[in-house]
RODO-989744 format. One record per residue: x, y, z of N, C-alpha, C in turn; residue in one letter; residue number from 1. Coordinates in steps of 0.02 Angstrom, whole numbers. Each point is the difference from the previous one (the first is absolute). Example, Ala and Ser with C-alpha at 12.3 -4.5 7.8 and 13.67 -1.06 7.14 Angstrom:
660  -284  390  -45  59  0  45  60  0  A  1
-18  53  -36  42  59  3  -39  55  37  S  2
***
This chain:
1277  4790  2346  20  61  34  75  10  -8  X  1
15  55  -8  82  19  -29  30  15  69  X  2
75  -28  13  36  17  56  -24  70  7  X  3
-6  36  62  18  59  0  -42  18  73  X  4
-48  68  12  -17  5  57  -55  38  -22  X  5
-40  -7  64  -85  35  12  10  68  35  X  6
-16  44  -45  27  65  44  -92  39  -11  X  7
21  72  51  -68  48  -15  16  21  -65  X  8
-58  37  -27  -2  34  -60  30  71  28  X  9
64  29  -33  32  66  29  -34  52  -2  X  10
-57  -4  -23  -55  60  25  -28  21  52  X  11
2  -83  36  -32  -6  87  33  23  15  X  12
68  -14  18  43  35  49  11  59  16  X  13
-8  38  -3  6  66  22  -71  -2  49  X  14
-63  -4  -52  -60  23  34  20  -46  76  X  15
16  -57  27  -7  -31  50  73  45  57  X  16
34  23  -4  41  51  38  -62  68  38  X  17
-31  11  -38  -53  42  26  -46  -30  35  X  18
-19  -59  -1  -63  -21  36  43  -37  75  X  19
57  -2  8  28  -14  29  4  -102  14  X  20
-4  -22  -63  -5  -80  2  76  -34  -11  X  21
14  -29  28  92  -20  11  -30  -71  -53  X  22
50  5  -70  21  -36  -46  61  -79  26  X  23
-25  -49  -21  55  -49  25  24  -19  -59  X  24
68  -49  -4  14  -38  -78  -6  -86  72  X  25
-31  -34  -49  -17  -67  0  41  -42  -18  X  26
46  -25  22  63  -40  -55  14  -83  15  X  27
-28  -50  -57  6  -41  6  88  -23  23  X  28
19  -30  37  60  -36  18  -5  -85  -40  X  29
-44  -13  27  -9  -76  -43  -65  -19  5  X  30
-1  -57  -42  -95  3  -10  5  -73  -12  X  31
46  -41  19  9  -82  7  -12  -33  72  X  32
-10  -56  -26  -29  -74  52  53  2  51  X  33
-1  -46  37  66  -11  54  53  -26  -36  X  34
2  -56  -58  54  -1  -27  14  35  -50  X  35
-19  50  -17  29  48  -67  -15  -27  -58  X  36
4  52  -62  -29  -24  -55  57  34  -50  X  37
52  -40  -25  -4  -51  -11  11  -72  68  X  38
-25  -70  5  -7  -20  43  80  -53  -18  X  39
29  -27  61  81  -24  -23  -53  -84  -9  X  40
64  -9  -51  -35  -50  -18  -34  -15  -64  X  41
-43  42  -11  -72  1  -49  12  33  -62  X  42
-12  -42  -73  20  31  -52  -56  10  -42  X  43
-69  30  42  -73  9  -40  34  60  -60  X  44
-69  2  -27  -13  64  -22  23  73  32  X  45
-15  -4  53  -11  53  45  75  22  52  X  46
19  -57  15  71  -10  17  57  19  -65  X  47
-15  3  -62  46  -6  -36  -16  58  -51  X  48
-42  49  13  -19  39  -42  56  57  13  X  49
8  41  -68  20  64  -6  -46  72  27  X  50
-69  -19  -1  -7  60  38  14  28  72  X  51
17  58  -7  25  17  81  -75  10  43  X  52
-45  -10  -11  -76  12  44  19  -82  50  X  53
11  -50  -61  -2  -52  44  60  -14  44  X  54
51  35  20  52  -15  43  -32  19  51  X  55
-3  -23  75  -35  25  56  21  -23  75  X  56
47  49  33  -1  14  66  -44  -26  35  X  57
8  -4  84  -21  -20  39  -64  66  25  X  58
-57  2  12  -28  64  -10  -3  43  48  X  59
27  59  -7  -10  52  42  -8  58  -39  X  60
-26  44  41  -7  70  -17  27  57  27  X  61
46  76  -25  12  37  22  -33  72  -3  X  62
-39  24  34  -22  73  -11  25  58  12  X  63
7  37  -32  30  79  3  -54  59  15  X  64
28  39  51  -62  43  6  30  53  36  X  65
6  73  -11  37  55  40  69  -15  18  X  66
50  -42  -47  61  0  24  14  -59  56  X  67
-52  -36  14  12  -68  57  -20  -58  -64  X  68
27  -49  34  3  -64  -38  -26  -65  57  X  69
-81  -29  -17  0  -42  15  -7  -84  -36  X  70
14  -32  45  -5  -76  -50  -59  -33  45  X  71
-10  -65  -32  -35  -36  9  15  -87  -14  X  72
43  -10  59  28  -80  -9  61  27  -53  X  73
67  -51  45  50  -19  -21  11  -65  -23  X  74
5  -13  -52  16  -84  -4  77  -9  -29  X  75
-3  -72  -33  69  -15  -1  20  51  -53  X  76
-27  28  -37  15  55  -57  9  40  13  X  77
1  8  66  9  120  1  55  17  -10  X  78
61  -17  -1  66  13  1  -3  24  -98  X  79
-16  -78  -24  2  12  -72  -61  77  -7  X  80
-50  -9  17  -62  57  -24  51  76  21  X  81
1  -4  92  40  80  -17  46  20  -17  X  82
74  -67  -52  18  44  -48  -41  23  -83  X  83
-8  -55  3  -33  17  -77  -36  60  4  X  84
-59  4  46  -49  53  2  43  73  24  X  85
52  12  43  21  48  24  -27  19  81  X  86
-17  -62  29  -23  40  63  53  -9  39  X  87
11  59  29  80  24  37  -43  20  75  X  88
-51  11  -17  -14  23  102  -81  -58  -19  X  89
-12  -2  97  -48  -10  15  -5  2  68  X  90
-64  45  0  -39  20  67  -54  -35  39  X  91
-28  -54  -23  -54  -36  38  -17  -88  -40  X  92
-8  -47  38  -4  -62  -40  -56  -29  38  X  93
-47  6  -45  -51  -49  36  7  -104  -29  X  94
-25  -16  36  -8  -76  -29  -70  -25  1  X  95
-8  -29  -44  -64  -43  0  -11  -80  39  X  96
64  -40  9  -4  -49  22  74  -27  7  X  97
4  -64  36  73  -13  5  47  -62  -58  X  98
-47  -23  -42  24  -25  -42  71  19  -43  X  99
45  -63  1  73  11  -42  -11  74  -44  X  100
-37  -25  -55  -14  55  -70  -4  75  14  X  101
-8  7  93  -33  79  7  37  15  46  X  102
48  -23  24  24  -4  45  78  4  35  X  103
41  -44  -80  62  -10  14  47  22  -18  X  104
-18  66  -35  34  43  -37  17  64  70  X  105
-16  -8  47  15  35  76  45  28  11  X  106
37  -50  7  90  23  0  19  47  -46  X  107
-13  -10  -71  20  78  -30  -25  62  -1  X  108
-28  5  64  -37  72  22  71  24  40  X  109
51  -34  15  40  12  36  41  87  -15  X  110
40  -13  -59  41  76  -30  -52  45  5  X  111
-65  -10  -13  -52  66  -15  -8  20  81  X  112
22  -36  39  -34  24  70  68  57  41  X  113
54  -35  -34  73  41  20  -5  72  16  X  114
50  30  40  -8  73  22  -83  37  -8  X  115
-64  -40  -14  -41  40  21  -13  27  68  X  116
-14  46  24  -17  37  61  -54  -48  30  X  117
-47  -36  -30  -71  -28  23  24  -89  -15  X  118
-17  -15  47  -16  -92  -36  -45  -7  -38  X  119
-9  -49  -68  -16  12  -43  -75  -49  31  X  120
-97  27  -16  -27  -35  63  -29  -48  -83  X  121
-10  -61  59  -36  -75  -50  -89  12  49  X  122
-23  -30  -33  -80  7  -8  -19  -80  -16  X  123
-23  -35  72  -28  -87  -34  -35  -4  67  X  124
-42  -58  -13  -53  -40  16  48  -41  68  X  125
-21  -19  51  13  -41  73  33  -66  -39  X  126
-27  -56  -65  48  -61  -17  45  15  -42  X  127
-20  72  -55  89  24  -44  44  19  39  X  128
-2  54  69  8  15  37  68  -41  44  X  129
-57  -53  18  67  -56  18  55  -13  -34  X  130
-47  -36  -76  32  -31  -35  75  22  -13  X  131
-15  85  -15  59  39  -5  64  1  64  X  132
-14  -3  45  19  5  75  13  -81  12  X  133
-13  -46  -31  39  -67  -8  47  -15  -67  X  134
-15  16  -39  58  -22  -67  32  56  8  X  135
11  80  40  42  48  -10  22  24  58  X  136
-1  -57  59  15  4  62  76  59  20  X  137
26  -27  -68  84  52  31  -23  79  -8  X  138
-56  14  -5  -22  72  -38  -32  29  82  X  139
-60  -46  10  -27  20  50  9  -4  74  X  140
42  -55  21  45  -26  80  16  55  20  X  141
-2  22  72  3  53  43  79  -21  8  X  142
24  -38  -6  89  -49  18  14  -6  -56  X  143
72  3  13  45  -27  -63  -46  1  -68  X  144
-14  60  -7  -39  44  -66  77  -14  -50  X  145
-41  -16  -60  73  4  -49  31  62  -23  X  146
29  40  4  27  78  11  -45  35  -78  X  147
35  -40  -48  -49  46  -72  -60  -27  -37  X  148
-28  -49  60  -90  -6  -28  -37  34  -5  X  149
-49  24  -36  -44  53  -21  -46  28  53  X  150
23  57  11  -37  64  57  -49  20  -1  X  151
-53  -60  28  -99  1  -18  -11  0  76  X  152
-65  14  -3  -46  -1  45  -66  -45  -39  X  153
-12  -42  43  -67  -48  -39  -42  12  39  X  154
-59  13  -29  -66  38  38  -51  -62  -4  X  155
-33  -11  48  -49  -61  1  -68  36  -38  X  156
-30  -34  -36  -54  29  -16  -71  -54  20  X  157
-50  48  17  -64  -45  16  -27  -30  -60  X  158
-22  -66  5  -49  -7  -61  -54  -13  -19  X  159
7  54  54  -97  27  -23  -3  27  -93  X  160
-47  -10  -19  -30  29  -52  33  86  2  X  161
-36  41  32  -5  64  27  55  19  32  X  162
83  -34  -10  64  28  24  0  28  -55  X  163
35  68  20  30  53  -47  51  45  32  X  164
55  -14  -53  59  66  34  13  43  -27  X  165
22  52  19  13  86  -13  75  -35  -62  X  166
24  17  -60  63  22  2  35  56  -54  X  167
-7  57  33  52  42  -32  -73  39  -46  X  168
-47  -19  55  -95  56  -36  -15  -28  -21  X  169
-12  -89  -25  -21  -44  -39  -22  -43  49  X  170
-86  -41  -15  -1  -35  45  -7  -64  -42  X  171
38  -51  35  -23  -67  -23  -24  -33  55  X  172
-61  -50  -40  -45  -19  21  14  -69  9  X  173
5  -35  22  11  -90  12  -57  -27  -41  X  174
-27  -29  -56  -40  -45  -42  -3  -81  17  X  175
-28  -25  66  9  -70  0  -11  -59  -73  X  176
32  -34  -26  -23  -34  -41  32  -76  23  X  177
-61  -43  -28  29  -70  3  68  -42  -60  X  178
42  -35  28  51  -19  -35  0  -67  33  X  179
-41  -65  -39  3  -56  51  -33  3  42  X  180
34  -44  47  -15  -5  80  27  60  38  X  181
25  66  -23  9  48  26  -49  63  -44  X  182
17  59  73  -56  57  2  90  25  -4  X  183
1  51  -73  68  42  -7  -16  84  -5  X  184
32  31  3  -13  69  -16  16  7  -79  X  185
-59  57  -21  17  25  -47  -19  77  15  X  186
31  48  -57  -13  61  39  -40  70  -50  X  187
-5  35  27  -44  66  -31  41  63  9  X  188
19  29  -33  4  83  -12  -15  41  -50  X  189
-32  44  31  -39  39  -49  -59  -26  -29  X  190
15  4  -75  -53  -42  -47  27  -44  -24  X  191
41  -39  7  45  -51  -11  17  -75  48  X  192
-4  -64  -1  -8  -45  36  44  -55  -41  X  193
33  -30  38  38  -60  -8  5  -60  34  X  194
-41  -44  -25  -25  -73  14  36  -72  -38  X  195
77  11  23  26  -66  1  -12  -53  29  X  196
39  -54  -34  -14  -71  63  -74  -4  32  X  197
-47  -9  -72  -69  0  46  -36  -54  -35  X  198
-42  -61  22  -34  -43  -35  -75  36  8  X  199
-33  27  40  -74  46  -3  15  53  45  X  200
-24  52  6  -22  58  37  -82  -40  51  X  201
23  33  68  -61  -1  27  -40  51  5  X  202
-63  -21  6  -45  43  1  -5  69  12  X  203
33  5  62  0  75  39  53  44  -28  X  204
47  -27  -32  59  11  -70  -43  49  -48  X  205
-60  -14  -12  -9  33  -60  -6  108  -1  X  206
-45  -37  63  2  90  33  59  24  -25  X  207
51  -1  25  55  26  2  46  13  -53  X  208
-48  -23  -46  41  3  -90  -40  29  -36  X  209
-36  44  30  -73  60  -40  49  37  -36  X  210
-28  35  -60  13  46  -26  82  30  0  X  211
32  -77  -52  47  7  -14  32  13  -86  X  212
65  36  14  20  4  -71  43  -69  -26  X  213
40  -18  57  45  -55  -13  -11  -48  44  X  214
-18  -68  -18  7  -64  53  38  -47  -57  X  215
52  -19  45  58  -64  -31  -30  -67  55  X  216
-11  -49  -55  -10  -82  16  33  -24  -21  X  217
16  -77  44  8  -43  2  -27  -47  -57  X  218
52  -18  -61  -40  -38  -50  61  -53  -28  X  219
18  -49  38  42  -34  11  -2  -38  -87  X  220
-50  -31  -16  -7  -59  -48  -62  -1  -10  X  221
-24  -50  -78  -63  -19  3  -44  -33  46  X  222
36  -47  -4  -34  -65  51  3  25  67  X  223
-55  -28  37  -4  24  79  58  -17  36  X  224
13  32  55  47  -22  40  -17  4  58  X  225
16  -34  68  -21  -5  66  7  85  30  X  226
81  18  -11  -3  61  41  16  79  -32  X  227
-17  -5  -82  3  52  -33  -63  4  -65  X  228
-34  43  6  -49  20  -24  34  -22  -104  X  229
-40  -44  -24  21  -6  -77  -46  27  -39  X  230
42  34  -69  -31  63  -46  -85  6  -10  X  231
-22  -50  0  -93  18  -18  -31  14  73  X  232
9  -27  69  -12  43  34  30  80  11  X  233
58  11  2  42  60  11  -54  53  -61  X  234
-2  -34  -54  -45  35  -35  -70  38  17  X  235
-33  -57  53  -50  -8  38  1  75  51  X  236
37  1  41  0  17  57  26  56  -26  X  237
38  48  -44  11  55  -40  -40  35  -33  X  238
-64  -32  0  -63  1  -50  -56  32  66  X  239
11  -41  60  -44  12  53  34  65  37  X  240
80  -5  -2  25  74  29  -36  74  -23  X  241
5  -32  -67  -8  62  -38  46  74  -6  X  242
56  -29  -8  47  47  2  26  22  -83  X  243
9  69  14  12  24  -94  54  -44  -27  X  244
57  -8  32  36  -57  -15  33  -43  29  X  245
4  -65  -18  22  -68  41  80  -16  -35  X  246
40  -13  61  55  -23  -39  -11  -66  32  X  247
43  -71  -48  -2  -57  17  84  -22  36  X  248
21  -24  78  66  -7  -9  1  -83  28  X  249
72  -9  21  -4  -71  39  11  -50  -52  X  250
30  6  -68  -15  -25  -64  53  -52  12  X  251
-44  -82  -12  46  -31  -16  9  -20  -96  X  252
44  -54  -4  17  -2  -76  -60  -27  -39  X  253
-63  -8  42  -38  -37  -45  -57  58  -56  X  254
34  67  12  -48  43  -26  70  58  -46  X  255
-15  -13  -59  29  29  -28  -8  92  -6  X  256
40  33  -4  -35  79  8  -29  14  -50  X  257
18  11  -67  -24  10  -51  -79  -20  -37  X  258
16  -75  17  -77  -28  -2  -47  22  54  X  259
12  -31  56  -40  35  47  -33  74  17  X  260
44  36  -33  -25  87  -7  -56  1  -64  X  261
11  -29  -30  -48  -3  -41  -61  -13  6  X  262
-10  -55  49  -52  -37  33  -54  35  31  X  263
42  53  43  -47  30  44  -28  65  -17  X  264
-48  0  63  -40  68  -16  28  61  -16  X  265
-14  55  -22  26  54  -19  36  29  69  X  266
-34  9  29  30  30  87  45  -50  33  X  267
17  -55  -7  38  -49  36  56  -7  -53  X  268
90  -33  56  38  16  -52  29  -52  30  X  269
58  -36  -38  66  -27  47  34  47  19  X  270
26  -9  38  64  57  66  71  -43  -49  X  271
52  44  22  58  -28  -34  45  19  33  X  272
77  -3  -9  43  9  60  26  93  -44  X  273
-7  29  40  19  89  -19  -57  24  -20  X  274
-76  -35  19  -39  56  -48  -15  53  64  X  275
-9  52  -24  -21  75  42  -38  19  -14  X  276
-51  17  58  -85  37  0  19  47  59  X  277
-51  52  -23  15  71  38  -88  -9  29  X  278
-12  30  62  -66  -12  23  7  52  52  X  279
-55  24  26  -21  51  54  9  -50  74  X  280
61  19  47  -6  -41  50  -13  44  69  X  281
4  60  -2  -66  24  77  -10  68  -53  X  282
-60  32  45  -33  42  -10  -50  -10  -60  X  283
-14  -30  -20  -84  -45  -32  18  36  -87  X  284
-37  -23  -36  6  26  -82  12  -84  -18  X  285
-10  4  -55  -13  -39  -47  23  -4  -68  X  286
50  -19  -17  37  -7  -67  6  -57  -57  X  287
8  -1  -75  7  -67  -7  76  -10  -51  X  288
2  -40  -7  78  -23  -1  -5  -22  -54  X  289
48  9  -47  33  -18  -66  67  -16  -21  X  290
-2  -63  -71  64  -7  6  40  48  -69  X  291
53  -1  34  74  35  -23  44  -47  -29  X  292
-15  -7  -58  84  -64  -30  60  18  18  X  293
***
């Protein structure tokens, strides 16, 4: 697969302004393990390659949709991702869990939150929740607040299956999935779903991933791993989604991009750090996505 991005075919677009279906852009931030790829240290193949597919961020995602900007997990990379990528605002941050990789990139939400009129609101689960509210204590303390820590409001979220919040006419849906010995969020909007940090989906999970255009997995490595789903299942469970297309993220160095794209099914892809997919995220329609060198 050639650097570049998954866009609509420019014919759709127009017809979807009339049916009244709100268009999102999908934008990989990073599509790497907790320690990044290349990994310090390690002089594989994969660590030492020239292609830019295999350099890889800590993974998150940013979506664009009507002029608001949301993300999905900060890790130690966001500082590096929103210069490279250009993200200068952001309006809503959900998290999936409280782990370092998704997590600790927090603090540089700080400048983006400056002279806004609104605190900028966070979206997590009762243990990210904490987690955040213990490693970023000078942010959240009702006392001796540190004067220019970042101007959030953190919203508790239930984790039920069936939590869903309003934001900005978009609803996302909370996706419980297993990661380990933990039950983490993953989430839904539109026709589109993003399932990091997951070793299986439970059962009652599947409902909730009907009749999709985009679902991104968790496809850490070959070999199994205790708390991340590895490539021949991820394959598995992409196959049972049944979604028009699967991106693979969470990539550590043991899967090369090039080879691995090759590998898989026609509808399933590796994710990479900048790739862009455009997808229908409220008002229902159905599009499919292509790439752009």
């Amino acid at each position: 697969m050639a650097a570049g991005s998954q866009e609509l075919d420019p014919g759709l677009s127009n017809s979807y302004v009339s049916t009244g279906v709100v268009l999102a852009e999908f934008m990989f931030l990073g599509t790497g393990t907790s320690m990044g790829v290349p990994t310090l240290g390690c002089r594989c193949a994969v660590c030492t390659s020239d292609d830019a597919h295999n350099a890889r961020m800590r993974s998150s995602v940013m979506l664009r949709f009507q002029d608001r900007v949301v993300l999905i997990d900060t890790g130690q990379d966001f500082r590096t991702q929103a210069l490279r990528f250009g993200v200068d605002r952001v309006d809503a941050v959900l998290y999936t869990h409280g782990h370092a990789d998704h997590v600790l990139g927090f603090d540089d939400l700080r400048p983006l939150t400056f002279g806004n009129a609104a605190r900028l609101p966070l979206y997590a689960d009762d243990p990210t929740a904490d987690t955040l509210e213990r490693i970023f204590s000078y942010t959240f303390r009702e006392r001796d607040r540190y004067p220019t820590s970042a101007r959030v409001d953190l919203h508790r979220l239930s984790s039920e299956p069936s939590t869903s919040i309003d934001l900005f006419g978009v609803c996302f849906q909370r996706v419980p999935v297993v990661h380990g010995r933990n039950v983490i969020a993953g989430y839904r909007f539109g026709s589109a779903a993003y399932l990091t940090d997951m070793s299986d989906i439970p059962e009652e999970s599947f409902a909730l991933l009907e009749d999709l255009d985009i679902v991104v997995l968790d496809a850490l490595r070959r070999e199994p791993h205790p708390s991340h789903s590895h490539l021949e299942k991820s394959i598995a469970l992409a196959a049972r989604i049944g979604a028009k297309q699967t991106y693979f993220t969470h990539i550590s160095h043991d899967l090369d991009h090039a080879t691995t794209e090759a590998s898989l099914p026609l509808s399933m892809h590796m994710a990479y750090d900048g790739l862009r997919l455009t997808f229908p995220i409220a008002g229902g329609g159905h599009v499919s996505t292509r790439e752009q060198a």
